[in-house]
VORORO-559120 format. One record per residue (C-alpha): x, y, z. Coordinates in steps of 0.1 Angstrom, whole numbers, plus 5000, padded with zeros to 4 digits. Layout:
N
XYZ;...
***
This chain:
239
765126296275;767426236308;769126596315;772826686321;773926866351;777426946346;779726946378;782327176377;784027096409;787026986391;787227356369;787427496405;789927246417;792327376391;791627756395;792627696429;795827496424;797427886413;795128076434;793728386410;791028326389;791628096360;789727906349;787128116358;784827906370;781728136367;782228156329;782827786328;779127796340;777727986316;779427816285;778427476297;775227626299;775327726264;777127486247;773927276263;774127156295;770927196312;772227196347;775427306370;776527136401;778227176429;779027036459;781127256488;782927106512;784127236543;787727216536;786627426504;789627236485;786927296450;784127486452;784527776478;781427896492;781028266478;781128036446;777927896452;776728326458;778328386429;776928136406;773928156419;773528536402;773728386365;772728016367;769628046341;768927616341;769027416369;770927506398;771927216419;773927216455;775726856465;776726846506;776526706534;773526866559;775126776588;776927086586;775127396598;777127606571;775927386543;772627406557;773027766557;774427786522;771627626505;769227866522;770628166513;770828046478;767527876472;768827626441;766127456424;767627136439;769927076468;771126636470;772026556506;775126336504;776226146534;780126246536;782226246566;784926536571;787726526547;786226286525;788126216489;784726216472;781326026477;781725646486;778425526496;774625646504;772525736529;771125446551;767625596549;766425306572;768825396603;768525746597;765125806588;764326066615;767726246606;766626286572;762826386579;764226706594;766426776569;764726726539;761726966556;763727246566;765227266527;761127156510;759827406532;762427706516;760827576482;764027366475;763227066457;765426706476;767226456466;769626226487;771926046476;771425616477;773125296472;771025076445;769224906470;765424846475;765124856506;766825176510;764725316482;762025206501;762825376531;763825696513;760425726500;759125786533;760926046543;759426326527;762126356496;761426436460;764126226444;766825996449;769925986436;771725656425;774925676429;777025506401;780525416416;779725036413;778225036379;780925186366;783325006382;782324656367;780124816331;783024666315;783224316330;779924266326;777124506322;774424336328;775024256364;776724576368;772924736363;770324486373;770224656409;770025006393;766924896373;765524726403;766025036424;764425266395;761825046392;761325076428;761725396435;758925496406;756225246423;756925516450;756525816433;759825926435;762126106407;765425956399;768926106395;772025916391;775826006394;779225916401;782025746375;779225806344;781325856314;780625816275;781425446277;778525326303;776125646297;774725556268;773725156285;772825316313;769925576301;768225336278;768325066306;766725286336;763625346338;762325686344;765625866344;765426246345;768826356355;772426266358;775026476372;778626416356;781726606369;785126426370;784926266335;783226526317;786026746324;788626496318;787526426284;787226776279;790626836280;790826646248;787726736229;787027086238;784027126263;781927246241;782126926218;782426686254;779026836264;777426746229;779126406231;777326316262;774126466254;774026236223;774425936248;771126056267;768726086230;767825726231;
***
């Protein structure tokens, strides 16, 4: 079965929006944990608008699954914050400064030396890699040489045209899964997953072992209850 990692950037965007502490976004982490989820993510950025960084020290203490850190490498203080920490995972995202969210991935290709050194300063701390890539072959291909453990498809344009027509909107994801398993490489997937294209999109890639799931998740649990929203997208992953 494909595992959730629940991001909870968007439980720290509101605690911020007062200041104080509520929602508390460490207990948010442990009840997604028990109500189920069998993962927490996060991804800092530098402005800290979300996830501050004594979060990630924080959630670090009582994370008992999967502990999973989202950024961009080519800051020295994300770098730096993944070390310290040691998540089971850390998933290298190409941003830029000030960035809304995540809009594309890594050209593995153009910056293949780049990513060499990255990815063996965080596998030589015993942190397990992922970077973040477009549904492309050829960029699978090239992220297989450069040392990570997994890739991570990211979603946006599935999601964007599931509804118009699914079937195109995934034939490059199951090319790229297909691809990136001929090179022994695990796959992630995230961005715009929600329980209308989760379910279609689990029982059509192969080899899927996680997807990471923030903004919706937490949308729809304003009206569900989170507890119930996690159990409503861990049905769509039991295939």
């Amino acid at each position: 079965m494909t595992r959730l990692s629940v991001n909870i950037n968007k439980i720290a965007t509101l605690r911020n929006s007062r200041g104080g502490n509520n929602p508390d976004l460490v207990q948010v982490a442990k009840d997604c944990e028990r109500f189920g989820a069998q993962g927490i993510t996060v991804h800092p950025r530098p402005d800290e608008r979300h996830i501050r960084y004594q979060d990630v020290f924080d959630l670090k203490k009582i994370v008992t699954t999967e502990f999973n850190i989202e950024g961009n490498c080519q800051e020295q203080k994300f770098i730096d914050l993944v070390l310290a920490n040691k998540p089971e995972q850390v998933t290298l995202v190409p941003d830029v400064l000030g960035q809304l969210t995540s809009n594309h991935g890594w050209d593995t290709i153009k910056n293949q030396g780049y990513l060499k050194e990255m990815i063996a300063i965080f596998k030589q701390a015993g942190i397990r890699v992922s970077i973040f890539v477009d549904p492309v072959t050829e960029m699978v291909e090239g992220a297989a040489t450069t040392g990570t453990d997994r890739i991570e498809l990211y979603t946006e344009a599935y999601g964007h045209h599931y509804h118009q027509n699914k079937e195109a909107a995934i034939a490059p994801y199951i090319s790229a899964a297909k691809k990136a398993h001929e090179c022994g490489l695990g796959i992630n997937a995230g961005h715009d997953l929600d329980l209308h294209n989760l379910k279609y999109f689990a029982q059509n890639i192969p080899h899927l072992d996680e997807v990471s799931i923030g903004h919706a998740l937490i949308s729809d649990a304003l009206y569900y209850g989170l507890e119930n929203t996690i159990q409503l997208y861990l049905r769509q992953l039991v295939l």
